[in-house]
ZAGUVEX-577929 format. One record per residue: residue in one letter; x, y, z of N, C-alpha, C in turn. Coordinates in steps of 0.02 Angstrom, whole numbers, padded with zeros to 5 digits, always signed. Example, Ala and Ser with C-alpha at 12.3 -4.5 7.8 and 13.67 -1.06 7.14 Angstrom:
a+00660-00284+00390+00615-00225+00390+00660-00165+00390;s+00642-00112+00354+00684-00053+00357+00645+00002+00394;
***
This chain:
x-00699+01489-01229-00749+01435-01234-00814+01456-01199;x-00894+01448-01227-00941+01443-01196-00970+01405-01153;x-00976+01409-01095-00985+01377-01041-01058+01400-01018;x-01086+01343-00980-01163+01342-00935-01136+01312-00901;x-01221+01319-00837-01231+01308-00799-01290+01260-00777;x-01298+01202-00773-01359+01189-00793-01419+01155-00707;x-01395+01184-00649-01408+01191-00600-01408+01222-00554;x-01453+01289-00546-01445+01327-00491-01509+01346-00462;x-01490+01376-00402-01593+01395-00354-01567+01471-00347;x-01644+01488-00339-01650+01569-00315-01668+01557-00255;x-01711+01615-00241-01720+01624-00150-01779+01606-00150;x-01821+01598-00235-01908+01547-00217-01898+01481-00198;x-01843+01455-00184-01828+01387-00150-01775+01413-00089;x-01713+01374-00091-01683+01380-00020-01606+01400-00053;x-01618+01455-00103-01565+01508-00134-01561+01554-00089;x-01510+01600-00110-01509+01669-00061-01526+01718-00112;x-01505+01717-00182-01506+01776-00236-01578+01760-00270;x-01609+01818-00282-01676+01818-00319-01651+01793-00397;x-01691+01798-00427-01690+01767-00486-01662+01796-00533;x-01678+01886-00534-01660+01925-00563-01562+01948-00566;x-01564+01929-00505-01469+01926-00473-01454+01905-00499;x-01471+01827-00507-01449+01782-00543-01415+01779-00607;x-01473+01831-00638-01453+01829-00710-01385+01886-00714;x-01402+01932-00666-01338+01958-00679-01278+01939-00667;x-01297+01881-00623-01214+01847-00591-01199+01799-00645;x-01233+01770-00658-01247+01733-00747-01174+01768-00790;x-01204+01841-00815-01175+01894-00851-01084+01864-00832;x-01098+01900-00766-01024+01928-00725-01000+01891-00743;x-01017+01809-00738-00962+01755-00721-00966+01743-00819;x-00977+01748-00874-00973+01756-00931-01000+01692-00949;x-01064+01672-00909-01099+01613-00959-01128+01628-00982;x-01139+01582-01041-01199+01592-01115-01258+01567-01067;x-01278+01533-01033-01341+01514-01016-01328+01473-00965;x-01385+01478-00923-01414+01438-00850-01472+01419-00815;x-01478+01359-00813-01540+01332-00781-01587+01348-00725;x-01626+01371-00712-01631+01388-00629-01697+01347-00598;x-01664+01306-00587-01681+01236-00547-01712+01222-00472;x-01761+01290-00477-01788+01291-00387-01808+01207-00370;x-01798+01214-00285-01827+01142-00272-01915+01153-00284;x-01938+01087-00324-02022+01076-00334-02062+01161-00352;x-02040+01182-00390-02057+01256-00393-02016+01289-00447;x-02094+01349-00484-02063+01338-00550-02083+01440-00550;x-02089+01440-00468-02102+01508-00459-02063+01580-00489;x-01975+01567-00486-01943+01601-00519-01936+01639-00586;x-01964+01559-00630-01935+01576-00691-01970+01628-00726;x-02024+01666-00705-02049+01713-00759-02004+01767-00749;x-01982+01783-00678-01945+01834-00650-01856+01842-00707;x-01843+01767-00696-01796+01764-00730-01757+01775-00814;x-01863+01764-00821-01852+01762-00914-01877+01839-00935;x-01885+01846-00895-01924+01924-00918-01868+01980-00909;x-01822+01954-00849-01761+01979-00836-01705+01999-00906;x-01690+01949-00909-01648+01922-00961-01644+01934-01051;x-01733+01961-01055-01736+01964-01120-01707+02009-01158;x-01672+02080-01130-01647+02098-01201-01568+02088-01164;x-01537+02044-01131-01474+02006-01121-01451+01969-01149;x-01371+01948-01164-01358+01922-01195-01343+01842-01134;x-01404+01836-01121-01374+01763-01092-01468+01708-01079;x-01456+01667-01093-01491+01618-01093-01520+01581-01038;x-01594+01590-01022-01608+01560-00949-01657+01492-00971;x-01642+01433-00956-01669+01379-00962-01724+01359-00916;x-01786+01363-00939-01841+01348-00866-01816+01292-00841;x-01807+01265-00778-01801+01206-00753-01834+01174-00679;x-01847+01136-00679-01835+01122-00601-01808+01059-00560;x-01803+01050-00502-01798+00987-00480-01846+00963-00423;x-01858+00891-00445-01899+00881-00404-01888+00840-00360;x-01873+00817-00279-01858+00795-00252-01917+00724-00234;x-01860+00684-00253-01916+00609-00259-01885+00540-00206;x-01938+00495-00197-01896+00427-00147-01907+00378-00188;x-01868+00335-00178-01837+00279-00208-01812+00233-00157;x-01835+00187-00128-01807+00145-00094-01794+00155-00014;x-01818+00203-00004-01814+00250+00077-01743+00304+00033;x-01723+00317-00017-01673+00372-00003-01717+00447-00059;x-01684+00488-00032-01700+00538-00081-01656+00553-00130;x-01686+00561-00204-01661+00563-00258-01702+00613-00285;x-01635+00653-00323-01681+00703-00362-01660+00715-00433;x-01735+00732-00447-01731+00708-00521-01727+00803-00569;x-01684+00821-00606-01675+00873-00645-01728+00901-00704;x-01775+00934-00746-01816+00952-00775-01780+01009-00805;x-01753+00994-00889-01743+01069-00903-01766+01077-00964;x-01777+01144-00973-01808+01163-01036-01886+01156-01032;x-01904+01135-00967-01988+01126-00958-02039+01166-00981;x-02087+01145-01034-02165+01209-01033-02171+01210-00974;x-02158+01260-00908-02163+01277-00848-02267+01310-00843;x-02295+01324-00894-02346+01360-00885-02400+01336-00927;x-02378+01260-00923-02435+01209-00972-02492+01187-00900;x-02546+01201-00908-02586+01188-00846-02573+01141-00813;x-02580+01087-00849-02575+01002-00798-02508+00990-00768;x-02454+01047-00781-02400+01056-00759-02407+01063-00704;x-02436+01135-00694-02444+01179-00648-02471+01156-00600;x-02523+01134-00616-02573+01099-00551-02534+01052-00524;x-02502+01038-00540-02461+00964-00513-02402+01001-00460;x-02371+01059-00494-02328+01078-00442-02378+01111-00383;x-02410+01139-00377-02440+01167-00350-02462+01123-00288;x-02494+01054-00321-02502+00985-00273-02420+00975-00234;x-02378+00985-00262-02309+00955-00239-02301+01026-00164;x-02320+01078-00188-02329+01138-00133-02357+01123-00051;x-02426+01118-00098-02475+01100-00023-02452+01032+00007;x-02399+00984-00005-02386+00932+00012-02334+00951+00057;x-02280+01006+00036-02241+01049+00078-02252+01108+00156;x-02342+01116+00129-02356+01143+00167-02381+01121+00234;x-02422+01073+00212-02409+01031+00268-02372+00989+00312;x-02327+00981+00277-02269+00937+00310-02221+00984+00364;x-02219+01051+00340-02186+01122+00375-02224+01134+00425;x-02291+01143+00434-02349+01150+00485-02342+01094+00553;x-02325+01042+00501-02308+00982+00582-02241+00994+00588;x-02180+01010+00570-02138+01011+00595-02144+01062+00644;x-02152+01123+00629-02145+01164+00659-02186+01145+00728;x-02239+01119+00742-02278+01104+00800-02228+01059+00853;x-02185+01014+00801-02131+00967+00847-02091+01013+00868;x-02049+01048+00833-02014+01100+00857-02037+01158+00936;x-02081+01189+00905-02138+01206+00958-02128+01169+01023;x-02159+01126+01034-02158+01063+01082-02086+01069+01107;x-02043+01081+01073-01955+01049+01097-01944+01117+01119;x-02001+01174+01150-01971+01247+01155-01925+01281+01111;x-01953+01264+01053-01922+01326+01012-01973+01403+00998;x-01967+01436+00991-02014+01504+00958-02022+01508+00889;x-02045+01432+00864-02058+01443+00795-02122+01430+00773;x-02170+01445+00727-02203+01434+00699-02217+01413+00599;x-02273+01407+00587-02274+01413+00503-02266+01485+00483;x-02305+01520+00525-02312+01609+00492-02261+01642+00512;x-02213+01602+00567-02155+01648+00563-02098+01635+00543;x-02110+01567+00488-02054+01555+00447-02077+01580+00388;x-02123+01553+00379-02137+01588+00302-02119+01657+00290;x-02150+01719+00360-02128+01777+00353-02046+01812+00346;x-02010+01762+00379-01930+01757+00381-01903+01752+00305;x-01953+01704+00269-01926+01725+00194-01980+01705+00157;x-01981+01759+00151-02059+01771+00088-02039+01741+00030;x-02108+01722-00016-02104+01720-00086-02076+01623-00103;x-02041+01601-00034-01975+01553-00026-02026+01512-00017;x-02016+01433-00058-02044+01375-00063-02010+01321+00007;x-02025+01330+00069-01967+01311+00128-01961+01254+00131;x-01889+01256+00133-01867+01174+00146-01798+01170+00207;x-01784+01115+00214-01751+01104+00283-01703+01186+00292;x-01670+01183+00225-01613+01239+00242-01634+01307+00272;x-01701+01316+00235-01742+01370+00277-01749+01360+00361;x-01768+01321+00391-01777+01291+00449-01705+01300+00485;x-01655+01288+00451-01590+01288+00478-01551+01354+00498;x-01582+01424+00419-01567+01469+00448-01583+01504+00487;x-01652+01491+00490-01698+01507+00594-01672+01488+00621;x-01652+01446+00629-01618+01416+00700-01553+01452+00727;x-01532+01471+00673-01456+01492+00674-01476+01581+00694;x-01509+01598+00660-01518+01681+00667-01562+01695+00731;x-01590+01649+00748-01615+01651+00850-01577+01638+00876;x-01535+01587+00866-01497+01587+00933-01492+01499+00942;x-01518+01479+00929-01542+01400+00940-01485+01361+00933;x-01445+01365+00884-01397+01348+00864-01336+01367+00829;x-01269+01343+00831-01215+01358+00817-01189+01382+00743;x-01229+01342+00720-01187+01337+00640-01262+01271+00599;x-01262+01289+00558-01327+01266+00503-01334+01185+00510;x-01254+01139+00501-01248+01082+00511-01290+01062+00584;x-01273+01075+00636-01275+01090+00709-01377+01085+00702;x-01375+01129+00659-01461+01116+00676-01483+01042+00627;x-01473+01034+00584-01481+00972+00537-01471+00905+00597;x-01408+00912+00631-01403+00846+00683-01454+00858+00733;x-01481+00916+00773-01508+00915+00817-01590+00916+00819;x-01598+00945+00771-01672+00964+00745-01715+00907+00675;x-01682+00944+00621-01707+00927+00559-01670+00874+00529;x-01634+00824+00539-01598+00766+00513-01634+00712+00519;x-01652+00657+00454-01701+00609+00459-01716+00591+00521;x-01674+00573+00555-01680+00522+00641-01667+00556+00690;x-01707+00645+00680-01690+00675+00751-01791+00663+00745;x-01812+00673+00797-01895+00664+00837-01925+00736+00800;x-01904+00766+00783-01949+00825+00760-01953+00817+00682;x-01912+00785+00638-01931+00772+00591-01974+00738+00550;x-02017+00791+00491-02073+00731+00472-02053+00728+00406;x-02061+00654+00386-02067+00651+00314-02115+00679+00265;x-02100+00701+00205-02136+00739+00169-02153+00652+00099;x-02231+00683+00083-02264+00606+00036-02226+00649-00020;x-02208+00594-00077-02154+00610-00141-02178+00570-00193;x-02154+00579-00251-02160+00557-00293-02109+00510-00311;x-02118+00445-00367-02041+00396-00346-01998+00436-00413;x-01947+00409-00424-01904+00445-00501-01923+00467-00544;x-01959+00385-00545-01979+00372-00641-02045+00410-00632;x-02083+00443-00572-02160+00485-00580-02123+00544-00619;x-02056+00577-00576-02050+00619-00578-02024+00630-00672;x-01991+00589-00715-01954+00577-00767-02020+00572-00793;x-02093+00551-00782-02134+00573-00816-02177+00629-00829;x-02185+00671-00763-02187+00753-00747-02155+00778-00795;x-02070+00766-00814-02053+00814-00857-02065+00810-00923;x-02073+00734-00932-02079+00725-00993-02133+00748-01032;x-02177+00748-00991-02260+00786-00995-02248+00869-01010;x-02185+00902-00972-02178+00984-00983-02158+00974-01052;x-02122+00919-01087-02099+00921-01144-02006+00970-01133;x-02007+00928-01064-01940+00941-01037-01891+00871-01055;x-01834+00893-01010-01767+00835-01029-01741+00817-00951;x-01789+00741-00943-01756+00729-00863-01698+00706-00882;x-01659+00734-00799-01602+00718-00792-01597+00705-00713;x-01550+00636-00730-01538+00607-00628-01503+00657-00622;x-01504+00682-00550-01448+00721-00527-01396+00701-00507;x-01334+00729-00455-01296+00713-00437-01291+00633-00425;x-01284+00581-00451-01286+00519-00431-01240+00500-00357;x-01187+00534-00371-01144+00487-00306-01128+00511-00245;x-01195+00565-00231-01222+00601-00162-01266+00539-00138;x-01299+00496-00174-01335+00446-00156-01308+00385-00112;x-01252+00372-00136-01203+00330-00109-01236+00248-00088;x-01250+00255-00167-01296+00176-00183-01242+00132-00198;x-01202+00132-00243-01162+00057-00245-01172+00082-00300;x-01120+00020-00355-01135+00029-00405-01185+00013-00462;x-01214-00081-00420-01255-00096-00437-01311-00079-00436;x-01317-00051-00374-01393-00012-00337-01417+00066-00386;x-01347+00080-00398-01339+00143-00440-01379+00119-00522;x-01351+00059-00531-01374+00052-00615-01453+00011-00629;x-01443-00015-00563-01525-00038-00572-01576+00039-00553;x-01554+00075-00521-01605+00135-00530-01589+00186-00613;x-01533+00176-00626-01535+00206-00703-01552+00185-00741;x-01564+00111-00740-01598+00064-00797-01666+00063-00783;x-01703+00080-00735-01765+00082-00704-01787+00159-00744;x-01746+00186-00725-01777+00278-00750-01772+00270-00811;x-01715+00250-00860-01710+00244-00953-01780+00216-00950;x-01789+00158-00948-01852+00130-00979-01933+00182-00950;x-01904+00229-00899-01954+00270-00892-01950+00348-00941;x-01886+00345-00967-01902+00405-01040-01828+00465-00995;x-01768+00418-00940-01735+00469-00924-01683+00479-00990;x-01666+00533-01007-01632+00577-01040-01572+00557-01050;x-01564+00602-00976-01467+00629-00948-01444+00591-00891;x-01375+00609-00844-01349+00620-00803-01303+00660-00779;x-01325+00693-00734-01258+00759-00699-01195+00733-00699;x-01160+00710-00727-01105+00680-00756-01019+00739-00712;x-01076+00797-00726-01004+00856-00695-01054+00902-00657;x-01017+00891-00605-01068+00942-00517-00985+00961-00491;x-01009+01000-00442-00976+01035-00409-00922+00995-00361;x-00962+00938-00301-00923+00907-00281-00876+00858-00308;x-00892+00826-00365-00856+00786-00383-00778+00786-00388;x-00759+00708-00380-00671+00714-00395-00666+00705-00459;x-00613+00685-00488-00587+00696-00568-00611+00603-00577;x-00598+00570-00526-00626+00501-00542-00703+00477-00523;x-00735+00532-00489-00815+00515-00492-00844+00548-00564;x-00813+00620-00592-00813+00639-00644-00822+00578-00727;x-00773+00548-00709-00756+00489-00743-00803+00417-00743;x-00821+00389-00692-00871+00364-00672-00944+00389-00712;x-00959+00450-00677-01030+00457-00691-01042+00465-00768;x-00965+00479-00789-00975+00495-00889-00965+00417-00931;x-00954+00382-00893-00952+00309-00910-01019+00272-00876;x-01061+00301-00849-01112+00273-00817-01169+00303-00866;x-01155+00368-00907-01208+00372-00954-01188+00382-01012;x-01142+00332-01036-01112+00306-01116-01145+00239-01090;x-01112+00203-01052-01142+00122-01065-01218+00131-01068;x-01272+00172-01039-01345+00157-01032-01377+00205-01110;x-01323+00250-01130-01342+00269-01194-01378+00314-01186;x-01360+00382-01108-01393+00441-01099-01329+00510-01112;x-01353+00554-01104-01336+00610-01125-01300+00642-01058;x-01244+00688-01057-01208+00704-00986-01243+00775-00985;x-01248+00798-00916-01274+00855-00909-01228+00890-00863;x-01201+00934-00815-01215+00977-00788-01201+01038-00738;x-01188+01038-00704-01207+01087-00646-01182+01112-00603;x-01180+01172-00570-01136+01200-00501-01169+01169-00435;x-01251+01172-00445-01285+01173-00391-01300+01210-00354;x-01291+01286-00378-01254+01349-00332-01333+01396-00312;x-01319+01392-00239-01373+01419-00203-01362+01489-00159;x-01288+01518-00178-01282+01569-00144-01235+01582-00085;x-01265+01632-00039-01245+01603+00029-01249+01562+00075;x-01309+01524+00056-01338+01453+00099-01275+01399+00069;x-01232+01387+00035-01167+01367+00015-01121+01394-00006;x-01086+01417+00062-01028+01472+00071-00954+01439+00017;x-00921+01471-00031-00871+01440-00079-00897+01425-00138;x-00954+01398-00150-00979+01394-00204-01004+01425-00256;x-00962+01425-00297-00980+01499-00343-01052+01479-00411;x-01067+01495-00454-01103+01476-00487-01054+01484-00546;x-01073+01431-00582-01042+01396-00656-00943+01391-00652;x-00939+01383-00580-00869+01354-00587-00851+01316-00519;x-00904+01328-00489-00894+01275-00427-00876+01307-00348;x-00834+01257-00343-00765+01272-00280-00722+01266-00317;x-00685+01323-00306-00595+01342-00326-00584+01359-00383;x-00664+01368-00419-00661+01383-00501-00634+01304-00545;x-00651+01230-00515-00622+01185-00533-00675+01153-00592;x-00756+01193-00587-00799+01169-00644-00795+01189-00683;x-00819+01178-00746-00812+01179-00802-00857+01158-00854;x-00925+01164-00898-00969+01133-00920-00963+01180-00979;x-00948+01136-01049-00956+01167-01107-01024+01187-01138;x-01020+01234-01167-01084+01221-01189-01139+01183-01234;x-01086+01156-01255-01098+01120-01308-01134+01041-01270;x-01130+01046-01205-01147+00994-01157-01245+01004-01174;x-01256+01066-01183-01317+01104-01172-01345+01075-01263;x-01291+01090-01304-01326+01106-01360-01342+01040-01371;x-01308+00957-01366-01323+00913-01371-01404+00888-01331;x-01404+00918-01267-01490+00924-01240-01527+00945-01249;x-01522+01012-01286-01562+01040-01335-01574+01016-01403;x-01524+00986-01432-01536+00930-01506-01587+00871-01483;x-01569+00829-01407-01612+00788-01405-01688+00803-01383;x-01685+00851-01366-01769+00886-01331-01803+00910-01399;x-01775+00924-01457-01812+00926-01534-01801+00870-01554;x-01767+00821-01546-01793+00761-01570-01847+00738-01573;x-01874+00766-01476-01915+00703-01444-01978+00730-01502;x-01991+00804-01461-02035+00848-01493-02056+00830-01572;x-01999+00794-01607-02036+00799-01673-02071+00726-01675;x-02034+00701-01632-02052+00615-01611-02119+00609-01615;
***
């Protein structure tokens, strides 16, 4: 059976494998095709497609964009995106410098709490890398600061520790219109990492449909066989499309393999893909 992947990061977000790895780990593990879904950053994918072209495997531009909703963070999926349509671009680019500053004050709180960190000496720790908390976490861990990655998240970088700053976002439905604009296929992500309720859950899916959402990650990595079940009955009743994903970032998530999970228990046909690809020429001819 042909199997994807329709969620994974390189190391231009808070991956460990370049883009190019990717595709070969793609190969190894025998998928037809995979998404590569950096956080807010669409830096990879030329690396990836240029990679890939006389391969027999399929790289889907994608990204995700990390959005708020209600004080929680939700993130919203982009695949198949014109990644290199200008008004695209500029927009991620805005989503960048919004990152960049938000990293600049952390790091000053940090600073302050006697750490030896700065912006130029994280950025230099990993080049090319769009930084986000997990970056932050593996400084901490490779100085000395702290024990283990979790360990810095409670002490440092976790919403309600004093050194953390919030980063300005976009809400869902901005983001479900971003893609829709790449002439992409939003998709909610993981829903029941959110740990909204169920009601809380369907008033934000009925909020995003009427904003042009797609899909839902219906099949992720963590899931049990009855959240599995859930989330594929959560996008039959609203009349969206199932999508997805490992989530697989490497060594920054030790066990997690790409396009089969933990324990090899995922599983995503491909045919999951070809139905999102039928509806993304729909829209297009729409």
């Amino acid at each position: 059976m042909k199997t994807v992947d329709l969620h994974v990061h390189s190391n231009r977000s808070d991956g460990s494998m370049t883009p190019a790895q990717l595709v070969d780990l793609a190969l190894e593990k025998g998928l037809s095709a995979f998404a590569l879904t950096d956080h807010d950053t669409t830096d990879g994918l030329e690396e990836a497609i240029r990679y890939a072209a006389d391969k027999e495997i399929e790289v889907i531009p994608g990204i995700e964009f990390s959005t708020e909703y209600r004080g929680r963070d939700i993130h919203m999926l982009g695949l198949a995106i014109e990644y290199d349509a200008p008004l695209f671009r500029d927009q991620i680019r805005a989503f960048v410098d919004s990152r960049i500053l938000r990293n600049q004050k952390m790091c000053r709180n940090l600073m302050e709490a006697g750490i030896d960190i700065s912006y130029e000496k994280l950025t230099a720790a990993f080049p090319g890398s769009v930084i986000t908390r997990g970056h932050y976490s593996r400084y901490l861990l490779d100085h000395g600061y702290v024990k283990s990655m979790p360990e810095a998240f409670d002490r440092y970088l976790g919403d309600r520790t004093p050194y953390f700053v919030p980063r300005q976002k976009v809400t869902p439905a901005q983001a479900v219109q971003l893609i829709l604009d790449a002439h992409g296929i939003p998709v909610l992500a993981h829903p029941t990492l959110y740990h909204m309720g169920k009601e809380a859950l369907q008033k934000l899916v009925t909020e995003l449909k009427e904003a042009g959402l797609i899909g839902i990650e219906a099949i992720y990595s963590t899931y049990s066989a009855g959240e599995t079940r859930e989330m594929r009955q959560l996008a039959e009743r609203n009349h969206l499309l199932v999508s997805g994903g490992s989530d697989f970032h490497g060594s920054t998530k030790p066990g997690l393999e790409m396009g089969t999970g933990y324990n090899g228990r995922l599983i995503i046909p491909y045919d999951i893909w070809e139905k999102l690809k039928e509806k993304r020429a729909e829209m297009l001819q729409g």
